[in-house]
C-alpha positions as CSV (number, residue, x, y, z in Angstrom):
1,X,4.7,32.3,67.0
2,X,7.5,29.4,66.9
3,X,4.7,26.9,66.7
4,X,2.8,28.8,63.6
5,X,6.3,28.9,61.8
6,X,7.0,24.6,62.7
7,X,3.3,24.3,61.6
8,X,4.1,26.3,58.0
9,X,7.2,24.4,57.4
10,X,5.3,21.2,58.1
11,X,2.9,22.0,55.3
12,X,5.3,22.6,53.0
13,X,7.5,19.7,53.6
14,X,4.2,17.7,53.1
15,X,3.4,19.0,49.7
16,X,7.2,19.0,48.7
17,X,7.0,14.9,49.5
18,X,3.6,14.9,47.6
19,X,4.9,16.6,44.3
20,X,7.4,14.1,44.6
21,X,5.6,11.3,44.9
22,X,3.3,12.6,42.2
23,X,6.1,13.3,39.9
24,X,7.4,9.5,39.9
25,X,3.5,8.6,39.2
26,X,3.8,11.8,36.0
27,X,6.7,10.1,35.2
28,X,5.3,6.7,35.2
29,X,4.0,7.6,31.5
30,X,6.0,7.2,28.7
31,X,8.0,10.1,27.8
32,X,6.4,11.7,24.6
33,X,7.9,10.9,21.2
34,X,7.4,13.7,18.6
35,X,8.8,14.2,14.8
36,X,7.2,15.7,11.8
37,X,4.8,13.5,9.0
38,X,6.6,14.0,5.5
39,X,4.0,16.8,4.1
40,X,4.6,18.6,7.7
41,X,2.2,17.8,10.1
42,X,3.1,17.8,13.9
43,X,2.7,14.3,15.1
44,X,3.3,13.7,19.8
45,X,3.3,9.5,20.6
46,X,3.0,8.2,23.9
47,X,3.1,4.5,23.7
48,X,0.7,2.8,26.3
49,X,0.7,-1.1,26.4
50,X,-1.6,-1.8,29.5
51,X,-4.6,-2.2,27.0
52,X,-5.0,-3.2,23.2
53,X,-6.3,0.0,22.1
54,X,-5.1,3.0,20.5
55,X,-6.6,6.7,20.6
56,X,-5.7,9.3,18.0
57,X,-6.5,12.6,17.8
58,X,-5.9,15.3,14.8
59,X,-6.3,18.9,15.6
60,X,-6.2,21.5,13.0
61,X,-5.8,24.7,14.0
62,X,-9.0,25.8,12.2
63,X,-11.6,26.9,15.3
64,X,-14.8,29.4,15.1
65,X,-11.5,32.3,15.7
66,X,-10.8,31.6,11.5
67,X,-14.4,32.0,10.3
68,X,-13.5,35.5,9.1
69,X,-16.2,36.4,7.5
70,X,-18.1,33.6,7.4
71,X,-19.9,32.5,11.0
72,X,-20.6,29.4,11.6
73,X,-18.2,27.9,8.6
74,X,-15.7,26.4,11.0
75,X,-18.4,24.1,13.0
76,X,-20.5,23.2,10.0
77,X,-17.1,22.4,8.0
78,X,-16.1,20.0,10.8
79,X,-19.6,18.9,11.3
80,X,-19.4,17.8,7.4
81,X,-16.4,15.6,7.8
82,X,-18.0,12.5,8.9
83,X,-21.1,13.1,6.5
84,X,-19.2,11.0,3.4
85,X,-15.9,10.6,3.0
86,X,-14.7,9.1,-0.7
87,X,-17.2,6.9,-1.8
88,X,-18.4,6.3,1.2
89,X,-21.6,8.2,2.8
90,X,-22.5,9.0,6.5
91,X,-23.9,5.2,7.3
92,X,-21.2,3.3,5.5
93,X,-18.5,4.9,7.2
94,X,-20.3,4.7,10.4
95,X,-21.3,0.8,10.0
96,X,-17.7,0.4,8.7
97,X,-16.4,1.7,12.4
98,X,-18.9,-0.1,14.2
99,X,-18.1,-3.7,12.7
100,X,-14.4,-3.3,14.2
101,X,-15.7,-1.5,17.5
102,X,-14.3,1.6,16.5
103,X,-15.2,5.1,17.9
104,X,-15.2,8.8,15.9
105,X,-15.7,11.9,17.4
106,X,-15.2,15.5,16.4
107,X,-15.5,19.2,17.3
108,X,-14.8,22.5,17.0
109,X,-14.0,25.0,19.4
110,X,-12.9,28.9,18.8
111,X,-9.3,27.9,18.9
112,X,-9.4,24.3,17.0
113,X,-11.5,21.6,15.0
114,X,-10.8,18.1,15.5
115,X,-11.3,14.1,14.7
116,X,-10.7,11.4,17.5
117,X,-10.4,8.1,16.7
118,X,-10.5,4.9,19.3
119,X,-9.4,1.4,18.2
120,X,-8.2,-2.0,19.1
121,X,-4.6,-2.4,17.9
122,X,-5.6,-6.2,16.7
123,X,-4.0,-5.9,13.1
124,X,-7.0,-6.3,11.0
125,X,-9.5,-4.1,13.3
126,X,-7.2,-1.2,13.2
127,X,-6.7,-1.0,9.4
128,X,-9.8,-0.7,8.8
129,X,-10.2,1.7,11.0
130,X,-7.6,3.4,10.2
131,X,-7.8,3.2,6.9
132,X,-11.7,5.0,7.6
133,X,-10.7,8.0,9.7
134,X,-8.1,8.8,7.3
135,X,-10.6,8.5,4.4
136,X,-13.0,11.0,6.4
137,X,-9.7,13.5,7.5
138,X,-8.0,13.3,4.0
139,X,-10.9,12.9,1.9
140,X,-14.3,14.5,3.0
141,X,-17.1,15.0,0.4
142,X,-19.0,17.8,1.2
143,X,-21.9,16.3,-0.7
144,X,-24.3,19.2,-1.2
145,X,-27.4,17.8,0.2
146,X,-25.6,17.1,3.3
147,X,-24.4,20.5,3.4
148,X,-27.8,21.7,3.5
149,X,-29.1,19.5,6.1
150,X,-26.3,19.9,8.7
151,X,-26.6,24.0,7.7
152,X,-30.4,23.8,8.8
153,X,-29.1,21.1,12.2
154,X,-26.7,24.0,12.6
155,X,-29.8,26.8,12.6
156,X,-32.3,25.1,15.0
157,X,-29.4,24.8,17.4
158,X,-28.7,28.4,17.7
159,X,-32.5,29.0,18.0
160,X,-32.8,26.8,20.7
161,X,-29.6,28.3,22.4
162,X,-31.3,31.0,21.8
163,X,-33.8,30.3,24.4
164,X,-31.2,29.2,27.2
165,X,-30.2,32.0,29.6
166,X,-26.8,30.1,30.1
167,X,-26.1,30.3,26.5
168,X,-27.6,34.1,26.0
169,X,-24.8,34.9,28.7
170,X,-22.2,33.0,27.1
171,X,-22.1,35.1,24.1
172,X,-23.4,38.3,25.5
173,X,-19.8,37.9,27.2
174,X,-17.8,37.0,24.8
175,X,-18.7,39.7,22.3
176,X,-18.2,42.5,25.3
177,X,-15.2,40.8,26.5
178,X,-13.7,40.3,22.9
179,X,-15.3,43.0,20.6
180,X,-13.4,43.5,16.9
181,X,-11.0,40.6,17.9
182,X,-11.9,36.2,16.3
183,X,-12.7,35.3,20.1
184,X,-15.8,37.4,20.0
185,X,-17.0,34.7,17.3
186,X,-19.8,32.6,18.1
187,X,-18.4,29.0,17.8
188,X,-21.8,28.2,16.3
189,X,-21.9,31.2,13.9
190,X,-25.1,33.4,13.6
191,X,-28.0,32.9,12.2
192,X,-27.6,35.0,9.4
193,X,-24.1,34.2,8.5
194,X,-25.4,30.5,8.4
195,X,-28.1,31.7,5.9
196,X,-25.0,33.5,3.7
197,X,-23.1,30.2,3.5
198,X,-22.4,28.5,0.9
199,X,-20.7,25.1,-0.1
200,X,-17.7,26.7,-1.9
201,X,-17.1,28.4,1.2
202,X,-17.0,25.4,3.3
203,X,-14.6,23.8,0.4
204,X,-12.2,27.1,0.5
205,X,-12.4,26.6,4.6
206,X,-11.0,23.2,4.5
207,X,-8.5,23.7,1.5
208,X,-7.1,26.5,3.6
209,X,-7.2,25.4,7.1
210,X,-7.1,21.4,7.0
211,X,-3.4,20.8,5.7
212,X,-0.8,19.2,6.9
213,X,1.3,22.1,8.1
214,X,-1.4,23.2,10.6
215,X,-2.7,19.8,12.3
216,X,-1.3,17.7,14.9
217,X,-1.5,14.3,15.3
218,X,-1.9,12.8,19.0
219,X,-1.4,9.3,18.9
220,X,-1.7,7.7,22.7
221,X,-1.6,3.1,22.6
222,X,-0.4,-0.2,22.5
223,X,1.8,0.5,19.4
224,X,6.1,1.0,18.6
225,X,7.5,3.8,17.3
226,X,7.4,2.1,14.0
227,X,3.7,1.4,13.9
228,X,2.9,5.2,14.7
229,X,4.8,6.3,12.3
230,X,2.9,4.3,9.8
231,X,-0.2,5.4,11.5
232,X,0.1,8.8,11.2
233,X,0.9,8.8,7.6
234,X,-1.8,6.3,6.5
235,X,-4.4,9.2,9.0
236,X,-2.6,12.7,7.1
237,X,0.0,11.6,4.9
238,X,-2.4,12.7,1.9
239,X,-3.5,15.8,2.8
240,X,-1.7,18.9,1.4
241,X,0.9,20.7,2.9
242,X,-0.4,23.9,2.8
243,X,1.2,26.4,5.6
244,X,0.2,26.9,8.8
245,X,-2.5,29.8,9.6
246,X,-1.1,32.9,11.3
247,X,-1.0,33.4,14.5
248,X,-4.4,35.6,16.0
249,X,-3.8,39.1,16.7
250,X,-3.2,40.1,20.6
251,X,-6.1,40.7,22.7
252,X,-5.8,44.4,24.6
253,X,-7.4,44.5,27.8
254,X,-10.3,46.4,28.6
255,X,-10.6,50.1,28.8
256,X,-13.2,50.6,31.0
257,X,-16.4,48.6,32.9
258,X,-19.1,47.4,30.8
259,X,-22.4,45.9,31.8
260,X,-24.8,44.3,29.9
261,X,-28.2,43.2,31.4
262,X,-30.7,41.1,28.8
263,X,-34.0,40.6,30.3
264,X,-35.0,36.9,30.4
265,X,-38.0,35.5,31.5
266,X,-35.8,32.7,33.8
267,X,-36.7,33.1,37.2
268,X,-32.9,32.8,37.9
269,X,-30.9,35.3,36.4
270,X,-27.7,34.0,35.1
271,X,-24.1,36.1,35.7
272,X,-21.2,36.1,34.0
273,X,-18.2,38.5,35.0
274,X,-14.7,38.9,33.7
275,X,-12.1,40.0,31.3
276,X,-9.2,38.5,29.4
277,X,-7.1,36.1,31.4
278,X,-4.1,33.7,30.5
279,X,-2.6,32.3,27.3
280,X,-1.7,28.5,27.1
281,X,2.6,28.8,28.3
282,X,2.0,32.4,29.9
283,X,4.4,33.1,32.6
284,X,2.3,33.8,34.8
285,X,-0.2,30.6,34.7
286,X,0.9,28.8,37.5
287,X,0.6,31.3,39.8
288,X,-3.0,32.6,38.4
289,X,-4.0,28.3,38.3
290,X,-2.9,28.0,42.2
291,X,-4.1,31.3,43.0
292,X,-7.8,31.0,41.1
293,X,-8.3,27.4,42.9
294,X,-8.5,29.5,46.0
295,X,-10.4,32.2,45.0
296,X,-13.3,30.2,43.2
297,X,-12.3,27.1,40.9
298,X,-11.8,24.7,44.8
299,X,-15.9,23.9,44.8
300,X,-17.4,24.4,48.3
301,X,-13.9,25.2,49.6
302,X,-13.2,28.6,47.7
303,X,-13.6,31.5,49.0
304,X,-16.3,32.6,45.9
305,X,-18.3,29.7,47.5
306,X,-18.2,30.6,51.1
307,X,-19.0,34.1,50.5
308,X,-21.8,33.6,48.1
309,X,-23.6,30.4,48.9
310,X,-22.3,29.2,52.4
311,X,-22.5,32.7,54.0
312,X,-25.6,34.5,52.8
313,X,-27.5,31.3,50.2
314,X,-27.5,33.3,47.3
315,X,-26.2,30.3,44.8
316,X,-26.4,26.6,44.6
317,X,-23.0,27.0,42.4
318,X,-20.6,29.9,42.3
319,X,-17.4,30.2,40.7
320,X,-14.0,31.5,39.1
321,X,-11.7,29.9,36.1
322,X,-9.1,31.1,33.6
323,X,-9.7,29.0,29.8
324,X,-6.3,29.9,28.6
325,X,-5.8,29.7,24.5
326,X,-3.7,30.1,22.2
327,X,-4.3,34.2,22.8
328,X,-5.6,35.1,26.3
329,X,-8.4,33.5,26.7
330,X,-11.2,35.2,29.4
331,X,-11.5,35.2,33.2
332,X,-14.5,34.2,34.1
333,X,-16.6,34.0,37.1
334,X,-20.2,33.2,37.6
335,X,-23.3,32.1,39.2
336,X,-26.9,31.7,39.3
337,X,-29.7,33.3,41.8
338,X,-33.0,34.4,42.1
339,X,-33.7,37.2,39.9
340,X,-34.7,39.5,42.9
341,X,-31.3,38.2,44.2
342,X,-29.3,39.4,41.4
343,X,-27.9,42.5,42.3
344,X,-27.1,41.5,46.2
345,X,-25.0,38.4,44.6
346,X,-23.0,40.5,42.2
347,X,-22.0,43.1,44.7
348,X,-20.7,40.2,47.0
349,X,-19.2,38.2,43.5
350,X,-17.0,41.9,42.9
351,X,-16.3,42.5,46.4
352,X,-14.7,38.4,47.0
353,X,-12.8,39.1,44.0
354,X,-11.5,43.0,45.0
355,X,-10.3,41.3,48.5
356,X,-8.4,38.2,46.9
357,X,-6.2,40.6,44.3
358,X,-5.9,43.4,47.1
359,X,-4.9,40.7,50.1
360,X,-3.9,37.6,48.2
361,X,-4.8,34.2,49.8
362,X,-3.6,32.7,52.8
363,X,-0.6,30.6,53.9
364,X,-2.8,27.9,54.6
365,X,-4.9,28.3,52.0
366,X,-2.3,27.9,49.4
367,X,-0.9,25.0,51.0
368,X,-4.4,23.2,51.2
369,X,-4.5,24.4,47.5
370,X,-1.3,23.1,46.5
371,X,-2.0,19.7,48.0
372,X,-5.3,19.4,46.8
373,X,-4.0,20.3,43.1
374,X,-0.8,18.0,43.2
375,X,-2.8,15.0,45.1
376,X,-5.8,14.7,42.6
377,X,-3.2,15.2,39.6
378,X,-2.8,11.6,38.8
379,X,-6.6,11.2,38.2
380,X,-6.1,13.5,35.2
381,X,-3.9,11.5,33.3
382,X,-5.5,7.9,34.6
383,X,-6.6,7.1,31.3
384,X,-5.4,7.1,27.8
385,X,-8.2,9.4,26.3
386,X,-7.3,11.6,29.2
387,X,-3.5,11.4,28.5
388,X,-4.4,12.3,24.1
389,X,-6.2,15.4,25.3
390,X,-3.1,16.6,27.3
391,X,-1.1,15.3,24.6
392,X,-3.1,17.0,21.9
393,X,-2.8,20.3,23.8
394,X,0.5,20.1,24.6
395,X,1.3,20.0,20.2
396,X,-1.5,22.2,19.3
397,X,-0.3,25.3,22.1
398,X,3.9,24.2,21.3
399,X,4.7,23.5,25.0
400,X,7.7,21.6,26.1
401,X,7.4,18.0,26.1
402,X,7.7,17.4,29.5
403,X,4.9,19.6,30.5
404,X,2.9,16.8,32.4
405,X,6.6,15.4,34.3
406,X,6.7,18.9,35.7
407,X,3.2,20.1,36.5
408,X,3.2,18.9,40.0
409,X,6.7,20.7,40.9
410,X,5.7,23.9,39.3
411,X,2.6,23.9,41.1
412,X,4.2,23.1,44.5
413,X,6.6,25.5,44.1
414,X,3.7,28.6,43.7
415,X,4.3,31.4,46.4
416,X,1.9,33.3,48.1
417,X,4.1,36.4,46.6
418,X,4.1,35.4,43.5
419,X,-0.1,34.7,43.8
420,X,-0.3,37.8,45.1
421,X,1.7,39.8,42.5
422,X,0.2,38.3,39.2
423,X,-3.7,38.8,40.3
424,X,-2.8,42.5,41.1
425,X,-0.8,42.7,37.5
426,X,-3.4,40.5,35.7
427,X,-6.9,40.9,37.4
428,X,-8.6,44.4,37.4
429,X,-12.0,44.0,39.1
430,X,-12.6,48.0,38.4
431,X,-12.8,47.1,34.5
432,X,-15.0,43.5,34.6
433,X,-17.3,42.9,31.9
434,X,-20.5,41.7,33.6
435,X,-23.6,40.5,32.0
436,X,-26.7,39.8,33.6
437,X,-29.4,37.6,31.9
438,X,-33.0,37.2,33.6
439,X,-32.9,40.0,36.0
440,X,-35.9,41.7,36.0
């Protein structure tokens, strides 16, 4: 008994000298510089010297969650951006980039829409590019012809999503999960709501939604203070004020069970279980992050894995994760099997996750947990594109600025009470939403 306790304090000595060390290597990054463009947007700068490059990235809080009643108008507005921008059209603005090596990508999730830029910091390179992406995020044209043809690009990849099990899953879930509230949304839209759109409602999506007052800038490089202020203003010093949109309503947590099964020719039948989960900055997210690494987001070392592929071979891959938002975002766990299989691998799925919120995980487990987490931490943030998505989070969601200095410590200092007391608060395995697609 002496020897178990020596043995438990040894582990946790070992991950308290880990967080540490990891901490100095957080801390190793810049501290993050933030203030407020002139017309009100949010702007977080982490200055980055080791190479002569510069990534930016503007997010707008303007995701599939705002299409109202329009699906599909937040993608295909952001798909639009780069299609002509002044009086310049899709291939001049692309050559444009590509003669100074410069990169532009863009997105839209249900949450947020974005624009990334990469670019040397050479002066001539980056005012050019610079002087493009703020064109494309200040200026965008809309052009109707290009409206149509990324409208039609827009249909043919639902129809073939259509044909995906994965994908059938995906939204079969998130409607069940998220029924009546924006996160039931298709981030893609619908078929029919494409067919609805028009161009004036793409125009009165981006008037509304791409301002000033509800983007953030995330500038991560080899530039001063002074140069990213100037940056940020030449990228969305001309865009409107505006106001920021309103916050989502809350998302209320299931009632009751609810299955769905879709039959799917797929001779594996795809599974998908949850409810709502975590918010980004919810109390409680350490705890569930530590305590879901465990239970099915450690690979072949959770105990999802072990139970369903190591144990009895009913999955290659079998998992758990929380996507936290800006509202709760779902709980989700899944895996694929034969479709005779289904049934046997959803019984075992509900049962792994019934014994981790009624027993709670290990000592050892959540010390190997702990380490793992706080040892592979600096490969997350080994890069600058890497350190602009935190950054870019960190704006868009409002969490404290030192929210990467004090991961590792918050994560090493996770109890196996306090694991234990947020699944049984947060997790309700007697009121999953579980959809089966391909089952026959």
């Amino acid at each position: 008994m002496y020897a178990e306790r020596m043995k438990m304090v040894g582990l946790r000595l070992g991950v308290f000298v880990l967080a540490c060390l990891f901490q100095a290597a957080a801390s190793a990054m810049a501290p993050i510089q933030h203030w407020t463009t002139r017309n009100g947007a949010r702007v977080y700068f982490v200055p980055a010297h080791d190479l002569p490059m510069v990534d930016v990235r503007v997010v707008f809080d303007a995701g599939s969650a705002r299409d109202g009643k329009h699906p599909g108008v937040a993608r295909l507005t952001n798909a639009l951006l780069a299609t002509g921008a002044g009086k310049l059209d899709a291939d001049a603005l692309a050559e444009g980039l590509e003669s100074v090596g410069a990169e532009l990508d863009n997105g839209a999730l249900r949450d947020m829409a974005w624009l990334t830029l990469r670019s040397l910091t050479e002066p001539r390179a980056l005012r050019k590019a610079v002087s493009l992406f703020g064109l494309i995020v200040q200026h965008p044209r809309f052009d109707a012809e290009d409206f149509r043809r990324e409208r039609e690009r827009l249909r043919v990849s639902l129809q073939l999503d259509a044909q995906q099990p994965g994908r059938i899953a995906e939204r079969a879930f998130y409607r069940a999960v998220y029924d009546g509230h924006p996160y039931a949304n298709p981030v893609k839209g619908t078929e029919k709501g494409l067919a609805a759109l028009r161009r004036r409602d793409v125009l009165d999506f981006h008037h509304r939604f791409y301002v000033a007052r509800n983007a953030v800038v995330a500038i991560v490089g080899d530039l001063d203070r002074q140069r990213a202020e100037r940056l940020a203003e030449a990228v969305v010093g001309a865009l409107p004020a505006g106001r920021r949109a309103p916050a989502l309503p809350p998302v209320k947590d299931l009632a009751a069970p609810r299955e769905v099964r879709i039959a799917h020719e797929a001779t594996q039948a795809h599974i998908l279980c949850g409810q709502p989960g975590m918010r980004r900055g919810d109390p409680d997210y350490f705890p569930l992050y530590v305590g879901n690494y465990i239970l099915g987001g450690g690979g072949l070392v959770s105990r999802i894995s072990r139970e369903v592929r190591e144990k009895r071979g009913l999955s290659y891959s079998a998992y758990s994760y929380f996507l936290p938002m800006a509202r709760r975002g779902p709980f989700i766990l899944g895996l694929q099997t034969r479709a005779d299989q289904a049934d046997e691998a959803l019984r075992v799925l509900r049962r792994t996750l019934a014994e981790f919120v009624s027993r709670g995980p290990t000592e050892a487990e959540l010390q190997a947990a702990i380490r793992h987490i706080t040892g592979s931490y600096p490969l997350r943030i080994d890069s600058n594109r890497k350190i602009l998505e935190y950054v870019a989070m960190i704006g868009f969601y409002d969490l404290p600025l030192d929210y990467l200095e004090r991961f590792n410590a918050r994560v090493a200092a996770v109890t196996r009470r306090q694991v234990m007391d947020a699944f049984r608060r947060r997790v309700h395995p007697d009121r999953l939403v579980t959809v089966v697609v391909g089952a026959r």
